[in-house]
Every structure is written in structure tokens, then in C-alpha cells.
C-alpha positions in Angstrom: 0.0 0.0 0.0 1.3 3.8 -1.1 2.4 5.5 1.4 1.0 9.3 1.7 3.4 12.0 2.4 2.1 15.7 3.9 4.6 18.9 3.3 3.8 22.3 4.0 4.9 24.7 1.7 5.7 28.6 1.7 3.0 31.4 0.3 5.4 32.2 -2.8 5.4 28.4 -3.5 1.9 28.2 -3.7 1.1 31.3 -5.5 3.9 29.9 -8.1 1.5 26.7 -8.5 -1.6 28.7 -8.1 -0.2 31.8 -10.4 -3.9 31.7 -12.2 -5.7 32.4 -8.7 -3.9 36.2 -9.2 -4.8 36.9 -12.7 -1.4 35.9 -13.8 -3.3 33.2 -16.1 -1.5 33.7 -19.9 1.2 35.5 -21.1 -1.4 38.2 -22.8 -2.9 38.6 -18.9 0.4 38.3 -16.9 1.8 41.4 -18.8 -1.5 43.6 -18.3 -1.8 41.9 -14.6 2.0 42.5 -13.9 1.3 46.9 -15.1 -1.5 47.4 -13.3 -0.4 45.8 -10.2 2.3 48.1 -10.3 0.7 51.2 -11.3 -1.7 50.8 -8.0 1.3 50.6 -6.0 3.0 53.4 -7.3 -1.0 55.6 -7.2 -1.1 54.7 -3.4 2.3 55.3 -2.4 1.5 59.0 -3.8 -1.6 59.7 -2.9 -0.9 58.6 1.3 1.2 62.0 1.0 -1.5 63.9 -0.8 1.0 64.2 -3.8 -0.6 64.4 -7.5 0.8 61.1 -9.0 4.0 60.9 -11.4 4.0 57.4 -12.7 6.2 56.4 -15.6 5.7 53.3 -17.3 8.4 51.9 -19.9 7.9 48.3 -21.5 11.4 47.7 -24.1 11.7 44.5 -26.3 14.6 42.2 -24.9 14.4 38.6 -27.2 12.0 35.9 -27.8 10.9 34.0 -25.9 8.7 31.2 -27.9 7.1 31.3 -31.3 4.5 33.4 -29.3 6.0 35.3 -26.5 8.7 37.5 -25.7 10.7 38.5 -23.2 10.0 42.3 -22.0 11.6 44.4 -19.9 9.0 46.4 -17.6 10.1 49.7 -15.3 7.6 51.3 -13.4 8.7 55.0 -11.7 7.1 56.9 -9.3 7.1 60.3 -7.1 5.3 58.0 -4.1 6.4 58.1 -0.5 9.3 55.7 -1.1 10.5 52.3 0.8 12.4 52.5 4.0 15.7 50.7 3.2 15.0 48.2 5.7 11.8 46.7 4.3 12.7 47.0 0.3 13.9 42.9 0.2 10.5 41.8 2.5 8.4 44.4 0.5 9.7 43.4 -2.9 10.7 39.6 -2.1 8.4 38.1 0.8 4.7 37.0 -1.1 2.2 38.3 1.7 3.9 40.8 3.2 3.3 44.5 2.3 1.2 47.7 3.9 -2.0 46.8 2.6 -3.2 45.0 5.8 -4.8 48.4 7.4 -8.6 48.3 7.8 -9.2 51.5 5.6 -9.8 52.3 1.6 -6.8 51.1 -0.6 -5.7 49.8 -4.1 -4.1 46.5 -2.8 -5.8 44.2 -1.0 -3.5 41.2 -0.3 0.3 42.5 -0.3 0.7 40.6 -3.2 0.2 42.0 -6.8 3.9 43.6 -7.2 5.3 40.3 -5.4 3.3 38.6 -7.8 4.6 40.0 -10.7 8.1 39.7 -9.6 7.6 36.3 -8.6 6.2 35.8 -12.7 8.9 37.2 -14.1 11.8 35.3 -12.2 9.9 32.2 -12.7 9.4 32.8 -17.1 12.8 34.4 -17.5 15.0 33.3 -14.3 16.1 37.1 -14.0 16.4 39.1 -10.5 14.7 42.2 -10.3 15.9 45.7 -9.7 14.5 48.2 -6.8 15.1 51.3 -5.9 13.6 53.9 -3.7 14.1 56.9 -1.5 11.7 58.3 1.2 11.2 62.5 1.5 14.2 63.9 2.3 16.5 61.5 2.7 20.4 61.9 1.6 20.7 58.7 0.1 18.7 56.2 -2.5 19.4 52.6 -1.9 19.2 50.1 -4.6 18.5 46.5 -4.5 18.8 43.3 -6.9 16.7 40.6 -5.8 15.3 37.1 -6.5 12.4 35.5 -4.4 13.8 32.1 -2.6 10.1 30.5 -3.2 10.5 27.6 -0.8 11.3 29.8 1.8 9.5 32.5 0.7 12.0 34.5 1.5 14.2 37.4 -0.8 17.6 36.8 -2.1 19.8 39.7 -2.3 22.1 39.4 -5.3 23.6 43.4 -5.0 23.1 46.4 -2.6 23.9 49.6 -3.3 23.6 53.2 -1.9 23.7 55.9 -3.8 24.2 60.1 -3.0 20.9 61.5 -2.9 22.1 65.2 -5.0 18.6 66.0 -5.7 16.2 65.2 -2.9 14.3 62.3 -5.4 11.6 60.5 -3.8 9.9 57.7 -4.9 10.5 53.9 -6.0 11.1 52.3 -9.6 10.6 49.0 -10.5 12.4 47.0 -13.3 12.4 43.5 -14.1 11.9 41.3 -17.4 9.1 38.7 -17.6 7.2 36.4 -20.9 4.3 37.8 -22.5 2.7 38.8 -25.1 1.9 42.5 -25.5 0.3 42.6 -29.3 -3.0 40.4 -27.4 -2.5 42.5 -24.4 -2.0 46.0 -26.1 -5.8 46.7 -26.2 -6.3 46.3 -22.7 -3.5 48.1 -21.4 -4.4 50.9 -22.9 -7.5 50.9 -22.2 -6.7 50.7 -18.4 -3.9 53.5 -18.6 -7.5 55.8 -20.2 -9.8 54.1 -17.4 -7.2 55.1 -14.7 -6.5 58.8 -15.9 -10.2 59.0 -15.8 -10.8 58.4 -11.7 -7.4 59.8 -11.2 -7.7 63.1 -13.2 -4.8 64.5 -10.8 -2.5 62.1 -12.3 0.0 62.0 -14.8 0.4 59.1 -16.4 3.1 58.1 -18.8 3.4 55.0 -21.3 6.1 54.1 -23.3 5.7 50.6 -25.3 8.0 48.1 -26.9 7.9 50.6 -30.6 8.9 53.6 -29.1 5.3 55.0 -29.0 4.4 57.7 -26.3 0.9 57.4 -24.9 0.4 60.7 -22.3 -2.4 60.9 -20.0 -2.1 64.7 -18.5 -3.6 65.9 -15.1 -6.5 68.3 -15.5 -6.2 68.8 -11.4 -4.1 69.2 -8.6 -7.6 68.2 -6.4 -7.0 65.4 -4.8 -9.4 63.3 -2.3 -8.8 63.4 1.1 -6.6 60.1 2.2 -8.6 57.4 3.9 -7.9 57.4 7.9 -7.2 54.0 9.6 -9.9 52.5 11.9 -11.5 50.0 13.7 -13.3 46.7 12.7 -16.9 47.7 13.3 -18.9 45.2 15.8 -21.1 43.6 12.9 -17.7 42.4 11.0 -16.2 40.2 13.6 -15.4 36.8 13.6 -13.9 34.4 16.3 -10.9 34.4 15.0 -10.7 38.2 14.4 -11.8 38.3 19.0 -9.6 35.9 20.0 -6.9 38.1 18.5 -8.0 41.3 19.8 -8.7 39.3 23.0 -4.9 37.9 22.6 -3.4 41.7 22.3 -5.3 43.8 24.7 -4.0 45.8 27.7 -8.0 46.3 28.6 -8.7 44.1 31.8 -12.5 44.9 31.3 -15.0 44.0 29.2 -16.0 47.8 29.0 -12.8 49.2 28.4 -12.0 46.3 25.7 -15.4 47.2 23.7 -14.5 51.0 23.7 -10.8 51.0 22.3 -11.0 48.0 19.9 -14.3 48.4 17.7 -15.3 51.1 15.9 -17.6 53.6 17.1 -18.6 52.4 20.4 -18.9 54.7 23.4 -19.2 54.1 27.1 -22.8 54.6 27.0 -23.2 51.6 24.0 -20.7 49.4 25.7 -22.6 49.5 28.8 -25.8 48.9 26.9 -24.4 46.3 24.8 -23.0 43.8 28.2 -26.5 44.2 29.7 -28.5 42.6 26.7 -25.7 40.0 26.8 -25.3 39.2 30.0 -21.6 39.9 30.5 -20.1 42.1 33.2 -18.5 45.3 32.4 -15.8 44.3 35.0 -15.0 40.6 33.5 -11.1 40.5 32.1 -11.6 39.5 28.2 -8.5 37.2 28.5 -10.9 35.3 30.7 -13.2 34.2 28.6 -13.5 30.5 27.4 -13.9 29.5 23.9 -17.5 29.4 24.3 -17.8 32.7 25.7 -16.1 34.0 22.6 -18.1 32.6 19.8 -21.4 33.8 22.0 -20.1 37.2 22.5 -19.6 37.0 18.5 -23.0 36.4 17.7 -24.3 38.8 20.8 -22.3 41.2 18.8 -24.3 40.5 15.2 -27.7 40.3 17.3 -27.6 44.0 19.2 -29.0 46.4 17.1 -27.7 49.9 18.8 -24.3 49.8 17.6 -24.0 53.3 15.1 -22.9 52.0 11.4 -19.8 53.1 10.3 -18.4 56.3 9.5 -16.6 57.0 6.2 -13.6 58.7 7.4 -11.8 55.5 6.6 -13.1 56.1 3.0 -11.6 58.4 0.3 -14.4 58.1 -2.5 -13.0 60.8 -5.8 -16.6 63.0 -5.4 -18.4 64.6 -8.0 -16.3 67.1 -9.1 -13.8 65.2 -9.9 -15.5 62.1 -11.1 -16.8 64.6 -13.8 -13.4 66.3 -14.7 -12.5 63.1 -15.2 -14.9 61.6 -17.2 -14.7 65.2 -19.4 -10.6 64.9 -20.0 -11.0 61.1 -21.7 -14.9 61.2 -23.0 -15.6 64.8 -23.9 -19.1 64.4 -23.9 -21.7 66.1 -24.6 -23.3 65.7 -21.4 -22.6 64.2 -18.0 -24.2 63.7 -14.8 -22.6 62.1 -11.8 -24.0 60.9 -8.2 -22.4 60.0 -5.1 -24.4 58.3 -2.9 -24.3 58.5 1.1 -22.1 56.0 3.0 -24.2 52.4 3.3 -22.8 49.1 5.0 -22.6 45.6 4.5 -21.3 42.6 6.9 -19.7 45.6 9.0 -18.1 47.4 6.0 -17.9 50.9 5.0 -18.8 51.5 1.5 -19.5 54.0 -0.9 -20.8 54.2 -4.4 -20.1 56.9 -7.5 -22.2 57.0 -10.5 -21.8 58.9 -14.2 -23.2 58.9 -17.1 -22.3 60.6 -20.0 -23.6 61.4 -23.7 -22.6 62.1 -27.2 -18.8 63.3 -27.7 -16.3 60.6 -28.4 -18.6 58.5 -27.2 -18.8 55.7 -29.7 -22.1 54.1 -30.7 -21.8 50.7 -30.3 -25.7 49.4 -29.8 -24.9 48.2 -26.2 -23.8 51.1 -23.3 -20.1 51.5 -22.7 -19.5 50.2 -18.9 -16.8 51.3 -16.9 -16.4 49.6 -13.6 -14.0 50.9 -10.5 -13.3 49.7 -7.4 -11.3 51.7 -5.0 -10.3 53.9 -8.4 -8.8 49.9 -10.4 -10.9 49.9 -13.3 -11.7 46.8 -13.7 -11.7 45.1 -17.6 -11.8 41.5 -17.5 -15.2 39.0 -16.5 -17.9 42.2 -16.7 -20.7 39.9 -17.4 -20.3 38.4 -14.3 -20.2 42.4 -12.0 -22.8 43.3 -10.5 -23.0 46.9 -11.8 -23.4 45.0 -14.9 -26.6 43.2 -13.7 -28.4 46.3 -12.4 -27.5 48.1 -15.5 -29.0 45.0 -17.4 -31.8 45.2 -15.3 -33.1 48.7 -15.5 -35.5 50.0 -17.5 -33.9 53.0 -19.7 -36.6 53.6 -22.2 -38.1 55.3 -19.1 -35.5 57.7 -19.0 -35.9 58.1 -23.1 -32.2 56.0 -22.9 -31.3 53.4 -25.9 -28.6 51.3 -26.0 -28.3 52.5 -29.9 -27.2 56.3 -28.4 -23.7 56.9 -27.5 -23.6 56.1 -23.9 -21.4 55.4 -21.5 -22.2 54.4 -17.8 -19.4 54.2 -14.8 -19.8 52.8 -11.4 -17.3 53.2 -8.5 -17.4 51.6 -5.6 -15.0 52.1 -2.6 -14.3 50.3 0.7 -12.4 48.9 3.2 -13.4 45.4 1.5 -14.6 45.1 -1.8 -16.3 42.1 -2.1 -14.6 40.7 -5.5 -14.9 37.8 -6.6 -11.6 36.5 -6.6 -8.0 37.4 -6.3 -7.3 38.6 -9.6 -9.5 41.6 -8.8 -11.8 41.6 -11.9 -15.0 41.9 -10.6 -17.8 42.7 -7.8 -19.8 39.9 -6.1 -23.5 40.7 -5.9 -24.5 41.5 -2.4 -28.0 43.0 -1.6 -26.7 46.1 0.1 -24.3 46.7 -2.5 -26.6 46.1 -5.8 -29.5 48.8 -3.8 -26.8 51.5 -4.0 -25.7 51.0 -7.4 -29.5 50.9 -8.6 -30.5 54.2 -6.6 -27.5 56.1 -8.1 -27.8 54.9 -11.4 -31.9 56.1 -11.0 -30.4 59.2 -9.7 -28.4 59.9 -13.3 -31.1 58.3 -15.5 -33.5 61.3 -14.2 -30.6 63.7 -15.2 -30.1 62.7 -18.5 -33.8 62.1 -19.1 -34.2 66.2 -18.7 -31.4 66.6 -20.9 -33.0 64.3 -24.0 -36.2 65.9 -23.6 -34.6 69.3 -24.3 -33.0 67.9 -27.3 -36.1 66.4 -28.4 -37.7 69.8 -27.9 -35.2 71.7 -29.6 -35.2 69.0 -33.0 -38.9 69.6 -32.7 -38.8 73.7 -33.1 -35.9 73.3 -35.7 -38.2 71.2 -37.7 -41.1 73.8 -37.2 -38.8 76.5 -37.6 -37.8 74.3 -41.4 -41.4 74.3 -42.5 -42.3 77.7 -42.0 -38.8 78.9 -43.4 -39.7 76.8 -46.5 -43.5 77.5 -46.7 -43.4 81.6 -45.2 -41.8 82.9 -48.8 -44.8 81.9 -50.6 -47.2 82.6 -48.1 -46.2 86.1 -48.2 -46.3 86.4 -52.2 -49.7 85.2 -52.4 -51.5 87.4 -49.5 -49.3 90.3 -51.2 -51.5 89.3 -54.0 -54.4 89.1 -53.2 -54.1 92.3 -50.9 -53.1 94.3 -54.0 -49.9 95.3 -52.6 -46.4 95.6 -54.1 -44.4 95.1 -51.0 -43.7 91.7 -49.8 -43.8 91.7 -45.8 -40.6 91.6 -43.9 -40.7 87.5 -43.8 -37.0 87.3 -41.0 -39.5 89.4 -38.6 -42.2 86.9 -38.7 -39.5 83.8 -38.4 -38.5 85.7 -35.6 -41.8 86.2 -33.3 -42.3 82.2 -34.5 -38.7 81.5 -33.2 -39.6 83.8 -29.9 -43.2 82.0 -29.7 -41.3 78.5 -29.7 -38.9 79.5 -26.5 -41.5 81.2 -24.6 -43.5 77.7 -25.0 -39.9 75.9 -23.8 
């Protein structure tokens, strides 16, 4: 009889089995995956400072690869917050280790997308990679080369260097080669590098690609949203695991005390309310509590209904204004209405929702709408059918609003939190929570009323210029014949009577 044999093995070995899980599932995806990745890395590390975002993105031929692929080269520059020295190997070379764990609104989600890259390239083209970074003001920039031990999960350095610091540079740049295959992946790359200068109209956003050929996305703003603050986990997003830890880490020696400085939101006077519908004295040390205890003081926690929701300081949604300068840099419509809805919950989690639409312009007309769909300002391009912005929108009834998918439409739908529901890892799309999909349909009702009012004017004004046509065409001989039969010479003054018809049809309006 076989024997069976159990190893355990690292996060880096896994995702190298698993690279599909991440989006990293083709050399076509794995380039477009590998950019983007980087480019949220490099928009979050500036925006955390409240700079407007410098990104530079360069991808240069290096050889072939297969009868299909070839090898790239890929540098990503930014004007971010930089790397302390110290943590550029982990940061660049450790799968799951990163910044993104916070509870508040961010790009990343795992600490793993630019690891993930790495960890692509060095497994298609067995090349280190190249990092280096400077924080604000510091005299020198230090420069790694690193590989990704994937048993260990641990980096390699290969070569350190610190350089003089002459000109006060901040930021980090990225460079490493990696297989794909950019003619499949051109179209979507480019369409992500338009989606993202559209919800990040303070960004400038640079594109250079294996020909030579400049694609420029140019700020129209120095606006920024306010950054996201860290908070707490709110009560009604808790798990036993997630109370055994805060249980684990507390100084509090009292259930009251414990309540107030670890979940979000919850005073004295709710604490106090909340131990006398469970049953639990305010005095009792949490680190006291038996297993038991826990998981009941879990669901105690879902059952009492006076905890506040959350508050969206921990949110940094882009706001009308510049949702709109946005969508007027890279659509230049004709019209455009957008809606930000009030903060709403679900499972315990802040979230948010932005709507647009916009008309007419470069708008193409395609005989379905144009969807864009963002989450935490990622647009998101693969799997739409599957969002569920894409069902509500689906769902709706537009003729209402005198909408046709034959007009030149294009609908977008943000969504930010502290946890986006996707679907998967790879970050492609929005599971369809009830909470979530009520939001998305009240904003996009909210538009749909806006544009509605504007395609009835234009119905209205098409309507006078075709009145305005036939009396233009008809008036002339109107005028000869009454002149006739009135036995008069002179033909009345026919522009004064289009005139009082013209001033008759806007007073109507």
C-alpha cells in the first residue's frame, strides 16, 4: 500500500503553482496583470502624501521567448512616498507581506500584486529584479537586486547599493523582465492606462511601449481626495478568529474598556448597553473568557441592534467634481451627470458608491452602453458579465428615461471600501451583495433622471428646428400670395415673422 506524504509549503510556493488564482493566467494577462499591479502601487504610495501622481511606465523588447511570447523588460517609476531601506527585500521579495493589511480604503488588498509580478517574471525568464527607492528627504537612495527564494518565501539579495541622494528624489522604480505577449494585451492596457487617468484626473500618467510609441495621459487637477484614515473593525464584521486576536493583544482588563478602544464607534454609553443585553459584566477580564464565551459574544455582537454604522472617514471616495473632470478629459461628452451616494454598509463594511453617465462626444455608438467599472479607483476590464454593476444596469429599464442602448452612452460605477467584495483574487470583478446592488441601482436612478431632462430638451429643440424648417420653407410663398391678393407691391418683412415664431417657440420651452 502507497504511502501518503504531507509537506507544507511557503505562500510564494503556492502562488507559483496557483499563479492563475492572481490573474497571472496567460502571457497576454500576466503582462496587463503585472502593469496594473504596479501602477496601484505606485498611485497609493502618492496619494498617502497627498501628492498628484507621477507614474512612468516603460515596457522595451529584450528577445524571444517562444514562437509566441517574448521577453519584456517592464520599469515602473514613481514620485510615491518611497521604501524604508529596511523593508525594500521583504516588500519586494516576501509573497504576503506588504502595507495593505490596514482596515481602511486602498488599491491592494492582499500584499501581493507587485510580489506577484516579480515572482512571474523570475519564474518565465530566471532574471532578478531591480529596486530602488528613496523616502522624502533623505540623503541617500538605496538600490536593490533581488530574487524570491520560493521555498522559503524569503528574498535573495544578489547586489546592494547606496547611492548620493544630490537631488532630494523620492519615490520607487521597479524593473524586471518577464514572458508575454503584449500585441493580445496591447488593447487592454491601454484601455486601463485611459480608465485610470479617468478616476485619477490628478495624475500623470506616462506609457512608453515596446515601438517607441508615447501614450500621455495629462492631469486636468491638482484636487485630490482626502486620504482614507485607519480605523477599527466595526462590531457587525467580527469573527472568532478576528476576538480571539483582539482578546490575545489587549491591555484592557475589562469587558468595558476592551469594547471601547477596539471596535469602531462604540462609546461608554453603548458598551454599557451592549453587556447588559448579553449578560456579560463590564468588570469581566476579556482574556478570561472561554472559547464558548467568545463565539457567544460573536453572535451577541451581530444580534444588538444599537451599535452606530460606520463612518466613512476611513473612506476616500474621488466625489463629484472630480468624477466629472474626469470623465470630461478622456470622454468629452456632450453631457454628464454624476452621483455620489451616502455612506451604506454591509457585513460591517464601509462602502460607498459613484455614478456617471455621459452622452454624445467621443462616445462611440456601439448598440450596447459603454460600462466602466472601479473599485477603490482599479478599473476593472476582464469578467464584466459576471459584476454586479453590470446586472443592475442589465436590469433597468432606460426607455423610461428616453435611454437606448443604440445612443452613445457610457455608464461608470465606482465603488469604494475597506473590503470590496470581488470575486476573486485577480480583482476583476464585484460579487452581488443586496446592500451593494441597492446602491448601485439608486445612483444609477439618480443619473437616468438627469439625462432624461437633458434628451427631452433635445427632443424639444429638434422639434422647433423642424417647425422652424417648414415655416422657413412655406413663409416665402405665403407672403407672395397674401401680397397678391391684398393688391400690394411690397412683400412683408418674412425674418421678422420667423423671428416672433422662433420667440413664440422658446417662450413655449
Amino acid at each position: 500500500m502507497a504511502q501518503i506524504t504531507f509537506e507544507e509549503i511557503s505562500a510564494s510556493d503556492f502562488f507559483y503553482r496557483n499563479r492563475d488564482i492572481a490573474g497571472f493566467t496567460n502571457p497576454s494577462r500576466a503582462i496587463f496583470a503585472a502593469i496594473r499591479e504596479l501602477v496601484e502601487n505606485s498611485l497609493d504610495a502618492a496619494e498617502s502624501l497627498k501628492i498628484p501622481p507621477d507614474i512612468y511606465v516603460r515596457l522595451s523588447y529584450e528577445g524571444e521567448a517562444s514562437k509566441e511570447t517574448q521577453i519584456y523588460k517592464l520599469r515602473v517609476e514613481d514620485n510615491g512616498i518611497g521604501v524604508p531601506p529596511r523593508h525594500i527585500p521583504s516588500a519586494f521579495g516576501q509573497v504576503l507581506f506588504g502595507s495593505k493589511y490596514k482596515l481602511k480604503q486602498q488599491r491592494g488588498t492582499f500584499g501581493l500584486g507587485g510580489k506577484m509580478a516579480i515572482l512571474y517574471g523570475q519564474i518565465t525568464t530566471h532574471q532578478p529584479a531591480t529596486i530602488i527607492s528613496s523616502t522624502g528627504g533623505m540623503s541617500k537612495i538605496y538600490s536593490y537586486k533581488l530574487m524570491i527564494d520560493i521555498q522559503r518565501n524569503r528574498p535573495i539579495i544578489l547586489d546592494r547599493k547606496v547611492l548620493i541622494n544630490k537631488e532630494q528624489w523620492r519615490g520607487t522604480i521597479v524593473e524586471f523582465c518577464l514572458e508575454g505577449d503584449y500585441l493580445r494585451a496591447m488593447p487592454k492596457i491601454l484601455d486601463y492606462f485611459k480608465q485610470t487617468a479617468m478616476v485619477n484626473p490628478y495624475a500623470n500618467l506616462t506609457f512608453v511601449d515596446p515601438k517607441g510609441r508615447l501614450y500621455r495621459f495629462t492631469r486636468v487637477t491638482k484636487e485630490m481626495p482626502e486620504p482614507p484614515k485607519e480605523t477599527l473593525p466595526h462590531p457587525y464584521g467580527v469573527d472568532v478568529e478576528l476576538l480571539q486576536r483582539l482578546i490575545q493583544v489587549t491591555p484592557y482588563k475589562n469587558m468595558l474598556e476592551f469594547l471601547k478602544n477596539h471596535f469602531h464607534r462604540v462609546g461608554e454609553i453603548t458598551a454599557q448597553k451592549f453587556l447588559e443585553f448579553s449578560n456579560i459584566s463590564p468588570s469581566k477580564n476579556p482574556k478570561k473568557l472561554s472559547h464558548e464565551e467568545i463565539v457567544r459574544l460573536m453572535h451577541m455582537l451581530k444580534k444588538f441592534k444599537d451599535f452606530l454604522p460606520p463612518d466613512a472617514s476611513c473612506l476616500s471616495p474621488l466625489g463629484e467634481e472630480l468624477l466629472k473632470a474626469g470623465i470630461i478629459k478622456e470622454l468629452k461628452p456632450e453631457f454628464v451627470a454624476v452621483h455620489q451616494r451616502k455612506p451604506s454598509t454591509y457585513a460591517g463594511h464601509p462602502f460607498i458608491i459613484e455614478v456617471g453617465i455621459a452622452y454624445g462626444g467621443e462616445i462611440p455608438k456601439k448598440g450596447v452602453f459603454i460600462i466602466y467599472r472601479f473599485a477603490n479607483r482599479i478599473p476593472l476590464l476582464y469578467d464584466e458579465a459576471s459584476d454586479v454593476s453590470v446586472k443592475v444596469i442589465n436590469a433597468m429599464n432606460w426607455r423610461r428615461y428616453k435611454v437606448t442602448p443604440e445612443m452613445p452612452i457610457a455608464i461608470l460605477v465606482h465603488i469604494c471600501s475597506t473590503k470590496v467584495p470581488y470575486k476573486t483574487v485577480g480583482k476583476e470583478f464585484i460579487a452581488d451583495r443586496p446592500e451593494v446592488r441597492r446602491e448601485i441601482a439608486n445612483g444609477l436612478r439618480e443619473v437616468a433622471r438627469q439625462i432624461q431632462h437633458f434628451l427631452t430638451r433635445i427632443e424639444h429643440v429638434d422639434r422647433e428646428k423642424k417647425r422652424l424648417g417648414v415655416f422657413s420653407k412655406y413663409l416665402p410663398k405665403i407672403a407672395q400670395f397674401s401680397a397678391k391678393l391684398a393688391g400690394k407691391e411690397k412683400l412683408p418683412d418674412i425674418e421678422k415673422l420667423l423671428k416672433s415664431v422662433k420667440k413664440f417657440g422658446t417662450e413655449e420651452t
